[in-house]
N, C-alpha and C positions, 0 to 999 in steps of 0.2 A: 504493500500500500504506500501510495505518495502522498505525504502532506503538503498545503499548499499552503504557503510559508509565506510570511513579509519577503523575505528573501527573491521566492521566485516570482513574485508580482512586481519586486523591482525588476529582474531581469528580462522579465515579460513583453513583448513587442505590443508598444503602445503606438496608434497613433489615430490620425481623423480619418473617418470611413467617406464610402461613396454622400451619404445625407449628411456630413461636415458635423457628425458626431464625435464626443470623442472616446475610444475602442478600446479595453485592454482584450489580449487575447492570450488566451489561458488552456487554448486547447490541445488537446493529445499528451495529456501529463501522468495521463490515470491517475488520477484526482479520487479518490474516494468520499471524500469529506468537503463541504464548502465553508470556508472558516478564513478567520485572518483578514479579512473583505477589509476592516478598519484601517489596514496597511493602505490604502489605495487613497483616503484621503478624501474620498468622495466625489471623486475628481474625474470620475469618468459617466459617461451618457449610456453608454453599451458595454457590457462585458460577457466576452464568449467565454463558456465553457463547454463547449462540447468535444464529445469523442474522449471521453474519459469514462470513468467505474464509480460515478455517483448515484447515490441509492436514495438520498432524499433531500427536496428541495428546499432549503434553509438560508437564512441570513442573520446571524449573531447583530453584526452592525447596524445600524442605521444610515442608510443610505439613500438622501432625499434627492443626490441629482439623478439616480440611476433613472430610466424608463426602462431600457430593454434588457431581458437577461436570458440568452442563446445556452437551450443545453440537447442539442441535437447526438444521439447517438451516446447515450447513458445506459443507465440500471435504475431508474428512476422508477420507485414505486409508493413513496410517500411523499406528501406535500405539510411543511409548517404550515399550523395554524394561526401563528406571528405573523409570518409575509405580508401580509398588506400593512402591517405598523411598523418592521423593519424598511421596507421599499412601497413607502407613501403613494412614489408616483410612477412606480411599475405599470405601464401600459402595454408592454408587447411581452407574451412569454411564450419560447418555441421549447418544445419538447416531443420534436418529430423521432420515433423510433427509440420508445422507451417501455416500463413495463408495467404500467397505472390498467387495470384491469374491469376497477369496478366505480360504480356513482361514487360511493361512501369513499373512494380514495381521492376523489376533485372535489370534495364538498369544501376541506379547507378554501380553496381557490375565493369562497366567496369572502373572504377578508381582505382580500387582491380586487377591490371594487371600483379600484381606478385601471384595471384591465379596458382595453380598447380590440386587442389584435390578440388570440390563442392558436398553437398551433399543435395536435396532437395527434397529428395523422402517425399512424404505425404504430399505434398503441392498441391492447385488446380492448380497453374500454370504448374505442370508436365506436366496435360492431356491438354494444349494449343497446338494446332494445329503449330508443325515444331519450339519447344518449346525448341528442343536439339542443333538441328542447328542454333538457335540465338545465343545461351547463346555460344558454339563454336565460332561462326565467332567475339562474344563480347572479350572474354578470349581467346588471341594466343598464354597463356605460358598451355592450362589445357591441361590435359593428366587425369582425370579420374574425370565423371560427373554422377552422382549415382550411384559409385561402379564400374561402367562400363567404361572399356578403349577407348580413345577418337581416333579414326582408322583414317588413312592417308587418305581414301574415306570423310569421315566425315570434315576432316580438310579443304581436298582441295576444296569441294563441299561447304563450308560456308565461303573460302578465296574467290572464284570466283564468286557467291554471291555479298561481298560484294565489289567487283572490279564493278561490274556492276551498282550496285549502285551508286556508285563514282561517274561514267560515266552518271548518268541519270539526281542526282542534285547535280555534281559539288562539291562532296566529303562530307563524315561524314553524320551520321546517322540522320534524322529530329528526329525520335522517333523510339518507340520500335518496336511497329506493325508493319509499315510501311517497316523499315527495313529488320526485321522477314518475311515478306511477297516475300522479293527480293531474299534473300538468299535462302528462301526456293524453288527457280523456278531453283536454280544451282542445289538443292538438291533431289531434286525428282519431285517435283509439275510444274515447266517450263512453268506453264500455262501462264507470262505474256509474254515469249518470244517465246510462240508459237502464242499467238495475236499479237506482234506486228510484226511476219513474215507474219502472215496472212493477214497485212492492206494490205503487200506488192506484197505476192504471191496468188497465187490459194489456197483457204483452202484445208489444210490436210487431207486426210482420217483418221478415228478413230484408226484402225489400223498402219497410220502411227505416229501419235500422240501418241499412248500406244509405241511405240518400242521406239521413243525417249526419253520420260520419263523414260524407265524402264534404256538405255543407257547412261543418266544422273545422274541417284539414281547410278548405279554398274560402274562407272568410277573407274578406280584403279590410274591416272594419270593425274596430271596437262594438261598435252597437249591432253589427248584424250578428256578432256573434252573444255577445248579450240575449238578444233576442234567439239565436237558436237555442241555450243555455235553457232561458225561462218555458224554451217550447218543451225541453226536455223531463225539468221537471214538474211542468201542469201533466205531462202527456198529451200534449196535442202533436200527433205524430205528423199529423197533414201538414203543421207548417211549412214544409217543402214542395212550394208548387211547383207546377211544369213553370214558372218565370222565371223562379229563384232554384234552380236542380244547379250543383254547384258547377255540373259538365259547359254549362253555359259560361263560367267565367275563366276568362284567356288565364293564359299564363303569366303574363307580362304584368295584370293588375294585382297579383297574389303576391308576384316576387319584387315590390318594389324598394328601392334600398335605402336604411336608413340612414336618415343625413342624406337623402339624396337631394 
């Protein structure tokens, strides 16, 4: 194991990047441990660590000028709970091809709430089931989540989520799953608020259950999806007419970007 020393972040190749940042570069040291940070003074915009043998994402120091911190090609499988009061203004964090697996190990993240740009493609947690829409309704400042623009549908479908939640126990998230699983029924999936219409009404037909889901996923609006919500639980299953069938609404007006 390599400790990352005062030493070698002196010896470290500093300088200003392509966006006239300024870079310390730390990578291929096999690094196990992130530690020491205080040696640098604070004095840097970006600092790469990738391509080393780090297991968990941490910052002992305090470190208000950092935004970006580069940890591509690690052992990454736990994330500080600190991070966002260590690195205030942390807004970009890549963590392409590491080994974060489950919700419950990005939920830290949500104290990282000046995140803007995450990047965790090549992780197993990617392919978790409504795995985007968490990590959304977690981060209300992100606007771009593997490379890909984080769209007004996306936003409002993981805000009303977790307004639902709120509502169910009385605010704030128990855990990650759990969570994940609530937002995901604003998001496309609806199946818990198509059971709990159903203690109440006559069960749905299959076909009226696919129109609502499909009307839910392609919401372009805070209020239409409000109102599919309230349709869901009076049970009035009909509110999906042939007007409003969500196959009618393009693509382009679902996916529009925020901050655009």
């Amino acid at each position: 194991m390599v400790r990352l020393t005062a030493d070698m972040i002196a010896r470290s190749p500093a300088f200003l990047n392509a966006m006239k940042d300024r870079e310390l570069d730390l990578r291929g040291n096999k690094i196990a441990v992130i530690e020491n940070l205080a040696a640098t003074q604070d004095q840097f915009d970006v600092i790469d660590l990738s391509d080393n043998e780090i297991k968990k994402v941490e910052c002992m120091a305090v470190l208000k000028r950092l935004n970006t911190l580069l940890l591509h090609n690690n052992r990454v499988t736990r994330i500080s709970e600190s991070l966002g009061k260590t690195l205030p203004n942390l807004t970009a964090l890549v963590l392409t091809n590491n080994l974060l697996s489950t919700l419950t190990e990005l939920e830290p993240l949500a104290s990282a709430s000046s995140l803007t740009s995450l990047v965790l493609v090549d992780n197993p947690v990617t392919k978790v089931k409504d795995y985007r829409t968490f990590i959304i309704a977690m981060l209300p400042r992100l606007r771009v989540l593997d490379y890909k623009r984080v769209s007004l549908a996306e936003r409002h479908a993981a805000e009303a989520g977790l307004r639902q939640r709120s509502k169910r126990v009385g605010g704030g998230m128990r855990n990650a799953e759990d969570g994940a699983s609530v937002v995901a029924g604003a998001a496309g999936g609806a199946d818990a608020d198509v059971a709990g219409a159903s203690a109440l009404k006559a069960k749905p037909t299959e076909e009226q259950v696919a129109k609502i889901k499909l009307a839910i996923a392609n919401a372009t609006s805070l209020e239409e999806m409000q109102r599919l919500e309230k349709a869901l639980k009076s049970g009035n299953f009909e509110i999906v007419t042939a007007s409003e069938r969500p196959d009618s609404v393009s693509e382009g007006g679902a996916g529009d970007d925020v901050g655009a």
